[in-house]
C-alpha positions as CSV (number, residue, x, y, z in Angstrom):
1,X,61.1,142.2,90.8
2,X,62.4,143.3,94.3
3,X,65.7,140.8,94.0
4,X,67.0,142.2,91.3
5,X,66.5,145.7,92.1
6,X,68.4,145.2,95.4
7,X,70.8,143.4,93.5
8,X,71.8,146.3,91.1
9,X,71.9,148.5,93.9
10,X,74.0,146.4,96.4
11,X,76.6,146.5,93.2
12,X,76.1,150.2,92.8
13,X,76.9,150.2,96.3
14,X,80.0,148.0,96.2
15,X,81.4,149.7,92.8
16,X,81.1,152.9,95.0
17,X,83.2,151.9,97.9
18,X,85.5,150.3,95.7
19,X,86.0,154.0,94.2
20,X,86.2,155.5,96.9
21,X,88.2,153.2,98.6
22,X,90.9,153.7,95.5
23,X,90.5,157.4,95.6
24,X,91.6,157.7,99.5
25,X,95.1,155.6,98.8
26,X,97.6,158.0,99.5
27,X,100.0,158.7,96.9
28,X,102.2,156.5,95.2
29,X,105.9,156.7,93.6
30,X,109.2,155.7,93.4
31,X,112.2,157.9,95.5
32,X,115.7,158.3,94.0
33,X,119.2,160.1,95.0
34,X,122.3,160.3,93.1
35,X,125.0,162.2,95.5
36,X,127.1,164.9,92.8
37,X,129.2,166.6,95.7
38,X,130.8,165.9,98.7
39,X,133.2,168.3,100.1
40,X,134.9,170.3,103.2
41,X,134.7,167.3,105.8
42,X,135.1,169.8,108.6
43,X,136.1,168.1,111.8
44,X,136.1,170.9,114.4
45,X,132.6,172.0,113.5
46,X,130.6,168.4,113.0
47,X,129.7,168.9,109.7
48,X,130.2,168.3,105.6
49,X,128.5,169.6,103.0
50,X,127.1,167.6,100.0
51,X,125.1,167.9,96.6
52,X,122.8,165.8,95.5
53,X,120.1,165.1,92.7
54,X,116.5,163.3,93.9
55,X,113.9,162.3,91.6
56,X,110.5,161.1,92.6
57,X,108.3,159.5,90.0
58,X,104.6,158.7,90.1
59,X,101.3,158.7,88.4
60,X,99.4,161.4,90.4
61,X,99.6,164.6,87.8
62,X,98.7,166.5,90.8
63,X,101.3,164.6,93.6
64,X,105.0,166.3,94.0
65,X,106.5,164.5,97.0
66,X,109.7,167.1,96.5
67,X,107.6,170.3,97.4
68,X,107.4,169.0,100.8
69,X,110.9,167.6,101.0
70,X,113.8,168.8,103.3
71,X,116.9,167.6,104.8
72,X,116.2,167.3,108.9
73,X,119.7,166.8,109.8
74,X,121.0,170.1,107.7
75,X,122.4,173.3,109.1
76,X,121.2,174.7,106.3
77,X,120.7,173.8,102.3
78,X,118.9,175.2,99.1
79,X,117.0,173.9,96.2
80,X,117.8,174.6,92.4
81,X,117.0,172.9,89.0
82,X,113.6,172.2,89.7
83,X,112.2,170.6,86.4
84,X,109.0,168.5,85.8
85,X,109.1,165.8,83.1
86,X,106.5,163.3,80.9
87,X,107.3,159.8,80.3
88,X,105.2,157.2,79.1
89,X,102.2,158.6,81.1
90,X,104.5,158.9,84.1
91,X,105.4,162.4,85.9
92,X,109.1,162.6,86.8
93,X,109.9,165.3,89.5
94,X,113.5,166.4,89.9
95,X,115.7,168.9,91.9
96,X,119.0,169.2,93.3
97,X,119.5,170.0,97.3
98,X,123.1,171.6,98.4
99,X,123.4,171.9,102.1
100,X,125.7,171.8,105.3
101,X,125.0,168.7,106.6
102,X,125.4,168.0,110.5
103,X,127.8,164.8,111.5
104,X,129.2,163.1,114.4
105,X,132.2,162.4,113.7
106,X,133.4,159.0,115.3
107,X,137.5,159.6,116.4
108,X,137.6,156.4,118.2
109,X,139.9,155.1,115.6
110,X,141.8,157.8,114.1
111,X,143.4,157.9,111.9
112,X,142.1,154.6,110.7
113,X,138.6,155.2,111.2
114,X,135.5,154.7,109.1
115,X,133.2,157.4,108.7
116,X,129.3,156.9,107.8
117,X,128.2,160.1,106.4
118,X,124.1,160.7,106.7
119,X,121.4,162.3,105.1
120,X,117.9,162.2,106.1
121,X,115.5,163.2,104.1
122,X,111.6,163.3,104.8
123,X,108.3,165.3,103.4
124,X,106.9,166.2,107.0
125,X,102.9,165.6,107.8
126,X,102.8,163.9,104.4
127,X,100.5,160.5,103.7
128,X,102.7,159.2,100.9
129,X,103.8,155.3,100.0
130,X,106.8,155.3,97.6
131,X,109.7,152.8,96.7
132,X,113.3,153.2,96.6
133,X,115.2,153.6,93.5
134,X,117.5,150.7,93.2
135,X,119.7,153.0,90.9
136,X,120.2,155.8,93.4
137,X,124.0,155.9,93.3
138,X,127.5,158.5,94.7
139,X,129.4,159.5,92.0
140,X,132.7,157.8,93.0
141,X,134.9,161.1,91.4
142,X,133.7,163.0,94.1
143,X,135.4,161.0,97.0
144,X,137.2,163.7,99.1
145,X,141.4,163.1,98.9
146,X,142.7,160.5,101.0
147,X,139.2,158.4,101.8
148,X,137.7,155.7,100.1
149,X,134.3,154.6,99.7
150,X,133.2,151.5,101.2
151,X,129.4,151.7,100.5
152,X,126.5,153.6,100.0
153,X,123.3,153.0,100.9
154,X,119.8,154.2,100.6
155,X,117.3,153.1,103.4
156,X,113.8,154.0,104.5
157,X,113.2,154.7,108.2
158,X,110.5,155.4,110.8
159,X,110.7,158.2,113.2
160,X,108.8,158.9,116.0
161,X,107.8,162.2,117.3
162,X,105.7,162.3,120.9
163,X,103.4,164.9,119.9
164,X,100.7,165.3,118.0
165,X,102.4,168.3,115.9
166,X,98.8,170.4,116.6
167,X,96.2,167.9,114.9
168,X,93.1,167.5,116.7
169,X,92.2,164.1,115.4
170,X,95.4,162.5,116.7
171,X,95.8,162.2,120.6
172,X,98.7,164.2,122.1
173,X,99.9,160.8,124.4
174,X,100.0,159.0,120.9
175,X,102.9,160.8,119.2
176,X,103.5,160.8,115.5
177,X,105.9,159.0,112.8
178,X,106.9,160.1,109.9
179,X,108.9,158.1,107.2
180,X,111.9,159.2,106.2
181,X,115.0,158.1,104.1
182,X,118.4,158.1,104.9
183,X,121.4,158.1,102.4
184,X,124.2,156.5,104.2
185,X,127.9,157.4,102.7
186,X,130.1,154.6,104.3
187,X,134.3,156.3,104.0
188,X,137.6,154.6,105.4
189,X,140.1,157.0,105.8
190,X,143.4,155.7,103.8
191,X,145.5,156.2,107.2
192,X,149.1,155.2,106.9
193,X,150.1,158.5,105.3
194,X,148.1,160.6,107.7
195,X,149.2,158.4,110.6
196,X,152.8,159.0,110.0
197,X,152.2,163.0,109.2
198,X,149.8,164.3,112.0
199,X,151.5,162.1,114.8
200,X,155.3,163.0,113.7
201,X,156.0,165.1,117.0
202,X,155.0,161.7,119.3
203,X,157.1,160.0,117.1
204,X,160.1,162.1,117.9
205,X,159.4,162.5,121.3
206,X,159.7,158.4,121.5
207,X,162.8,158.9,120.2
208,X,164.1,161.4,122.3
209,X,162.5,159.0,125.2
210,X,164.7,155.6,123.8
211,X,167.6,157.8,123.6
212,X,167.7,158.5,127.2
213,X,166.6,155.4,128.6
214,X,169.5,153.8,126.6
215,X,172.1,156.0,128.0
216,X,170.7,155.7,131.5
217,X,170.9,152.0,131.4
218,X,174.9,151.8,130.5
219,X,177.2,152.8,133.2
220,X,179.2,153.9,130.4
221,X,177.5,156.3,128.7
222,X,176.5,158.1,132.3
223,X,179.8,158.7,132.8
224,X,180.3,160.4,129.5
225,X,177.2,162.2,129.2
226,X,176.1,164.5,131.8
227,X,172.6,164.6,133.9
228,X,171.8,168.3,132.5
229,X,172.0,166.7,128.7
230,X,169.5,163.9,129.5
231,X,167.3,166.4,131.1
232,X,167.0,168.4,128.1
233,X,166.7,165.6,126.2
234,X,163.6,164.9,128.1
235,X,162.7,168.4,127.4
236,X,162.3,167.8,123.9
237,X,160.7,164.9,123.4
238,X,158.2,167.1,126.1
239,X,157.9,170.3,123.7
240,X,157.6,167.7,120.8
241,X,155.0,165.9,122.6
242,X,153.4,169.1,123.1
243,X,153.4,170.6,119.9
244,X,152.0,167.8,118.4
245,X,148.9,167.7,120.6
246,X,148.3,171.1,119.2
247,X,147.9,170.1,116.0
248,X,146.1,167.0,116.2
249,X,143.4,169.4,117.9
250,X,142.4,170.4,115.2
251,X,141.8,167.0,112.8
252,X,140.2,165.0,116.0
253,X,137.0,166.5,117.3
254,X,136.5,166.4,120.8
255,X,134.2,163.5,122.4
256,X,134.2,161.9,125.9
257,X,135.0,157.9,124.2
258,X,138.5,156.9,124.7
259,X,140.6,157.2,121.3
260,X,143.7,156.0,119.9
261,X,145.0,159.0,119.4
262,X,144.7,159.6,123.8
263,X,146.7,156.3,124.3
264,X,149.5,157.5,122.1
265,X,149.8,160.6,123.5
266,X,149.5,159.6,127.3
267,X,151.3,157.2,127.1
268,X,154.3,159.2,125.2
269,X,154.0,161.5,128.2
270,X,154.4,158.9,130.9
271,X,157.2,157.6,128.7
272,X,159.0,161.3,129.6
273,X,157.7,161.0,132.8
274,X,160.0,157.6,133.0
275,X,163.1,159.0,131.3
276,X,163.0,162.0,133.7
277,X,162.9,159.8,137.0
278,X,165.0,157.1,135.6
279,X,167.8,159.7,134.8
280,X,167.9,161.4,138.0
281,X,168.0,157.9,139.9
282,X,170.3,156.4,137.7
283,X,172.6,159.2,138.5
284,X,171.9,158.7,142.3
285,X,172.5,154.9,142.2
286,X,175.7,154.7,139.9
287,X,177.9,157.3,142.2
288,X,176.3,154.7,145.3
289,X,177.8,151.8,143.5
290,X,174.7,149.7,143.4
291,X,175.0,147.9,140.0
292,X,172.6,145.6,140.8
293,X,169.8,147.7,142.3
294,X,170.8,150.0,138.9
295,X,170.4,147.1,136.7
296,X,167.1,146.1,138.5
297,X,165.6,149.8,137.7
298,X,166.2,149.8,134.3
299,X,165.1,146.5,133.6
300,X,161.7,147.2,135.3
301,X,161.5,150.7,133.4
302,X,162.4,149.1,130.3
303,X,159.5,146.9,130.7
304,X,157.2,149.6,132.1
305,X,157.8,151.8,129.0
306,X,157.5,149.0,126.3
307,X,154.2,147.8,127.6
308,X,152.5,150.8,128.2
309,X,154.0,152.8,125.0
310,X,154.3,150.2,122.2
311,X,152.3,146.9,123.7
312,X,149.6,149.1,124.4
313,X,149.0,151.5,121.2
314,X,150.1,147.9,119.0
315,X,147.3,146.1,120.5
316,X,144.8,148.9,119.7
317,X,146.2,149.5,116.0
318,X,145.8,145.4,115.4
319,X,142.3,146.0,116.8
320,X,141.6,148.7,114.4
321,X,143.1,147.0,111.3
């Protein structure tokens, strides 16, 4: 009589902590993101701002992982368009987020360069499991003018915090993580036309260096064209060299990485820096009627400028490509 009682209640027991085993799963669901804007890449001030549709669907009638949700790496952003929907017994949660989204940008290679564009997104101090929907998609209208997308990507990530965030259960030394998920917008910049355009003063400030070094290497053309002209020659390519430092200013954020755009322009300005010194001692040497030690000169600033100026910023632009 006894085995059968304890039987029965050792099931009662089991079925119990079965139950309750079930009922203290954290929430389940699946996490989507469709991205409907993206707009004012702002170099100067690190940042972009975006629009985007995310969905969460799940069972739990009483679950809303979007309440919670927020972009961490946002200046700032709203929500609108909140809407709850029924289907098949499932509860499909939807809103759009708009925000100004904080970027570093990467001007190593401009302007070739490829630009991942992120937004984390995470519910903070929630216990939530959820899957990624494999639709979550960019709308490929929305690509800003002269990029092009190269992927998009939608990732879950683990980030840890060392603090406790004020629970008592959870020992300060121990830290928290939090699971987020990042939507990674992968853009290449379509360069040539830009490369041509924002770099047009360096480009004319080469010439004005060529020009110089050409006259100062023929006896001839020193005879006919004076020291003063060469000089302000070298002037221009400098206030050309100048002015389009200015402007570059303000499409390439600052950062302490060597960039292509540096090598150009230093070594435009040491190409100046030859034509200057070249012309004065050209000058010097041709009234001492040293032909030879004149020839030597320009040979080795010949050299000098077409390594630093073109071998160097070809090797880089080969590297980049």
């Amino acid at each position: 009589m006894l085995k059968p009682l304890a039987l029965i209640l050792s099931s009662l027991i089991l079925i119990s902590n079965v139950m309750a085993t079930e009922n203290s799963l954290p929430p389940k669901g699946e996490f989507g993101v469709f991205i409907t804007d993206l707009h004012d890449l702002d170099f100067s001030k690190h940042e972009y701002k975006a629009e985007f549709i995310t969905w969460f669907l799940t069972d739990d009638p009483d679950y809303n992982l979007l309440k919670t949700t927020e972009i961490t790496n946002a200046k700032e952003f709203s929500v609108r368009n909140i809407s709850t929907k029924t289907i098949n017994g499932q509860y499909l949660y939807s809103q759009t987020f708009q925000g100004t989204i904080k970027q570093n940008w990467d001007a190593g290679s401009y302007p070739f360069d490829t630009q991942k564009l992120i937004i984390s997104l995470a519910a903070p101090l929630e216990d939530v499991t959820y899957s990624l929907d494999k639709s979550s998609s960019i709308d490929n209208k929305i690509i800003p003018k002269g990029w092009s997308l190269e992927s998009f990507d939608l990732i879950p990530i683990s980030t840890y915090y060392p603090a406790n965030v004020g629970e008592p259960n959870v020992p300060e030394s121990m830290g928290r993580t939090f699971n987020e998920v990042q939507a990674t917008i992968t853009l290449k910049r379509i360069g040539l036309r830009t490369f041509v355009t924002a770099f047009l003063g360096l480009f004319v400030a080469t010439f004005l260096i060529i020009t110089v070094l050409t006259v100062n290497t023929s006896g001839k053309l020193l005879a006919i064209i004076p020291l003063q002209a060469r000089i302000t020659l070298c002037s221009g390519s400098l206030f050309a060299a100048v002015g389009a430092i200015y402007g570059l200013d303000s499409h390439v954020p600052f950062g302490t990485n060597f960039t292509f755009s540096d090598s150009l322009e230093i070594t435009t300005f040491a190409g100046i820096v030859f034509a200057v010194l070249s012309s004065i001692a050209s000058d010097v040497i041709i009234k001492s009627n040293k032909v030879a030690i004149h020839r030597n000169l320009m040979v080795s600033v010949w050299t000098l400028f077409l390594i630093s100026h073109f071998g160097v910023n070809s090797y880089l632009i080969f590297k980049i490509l």
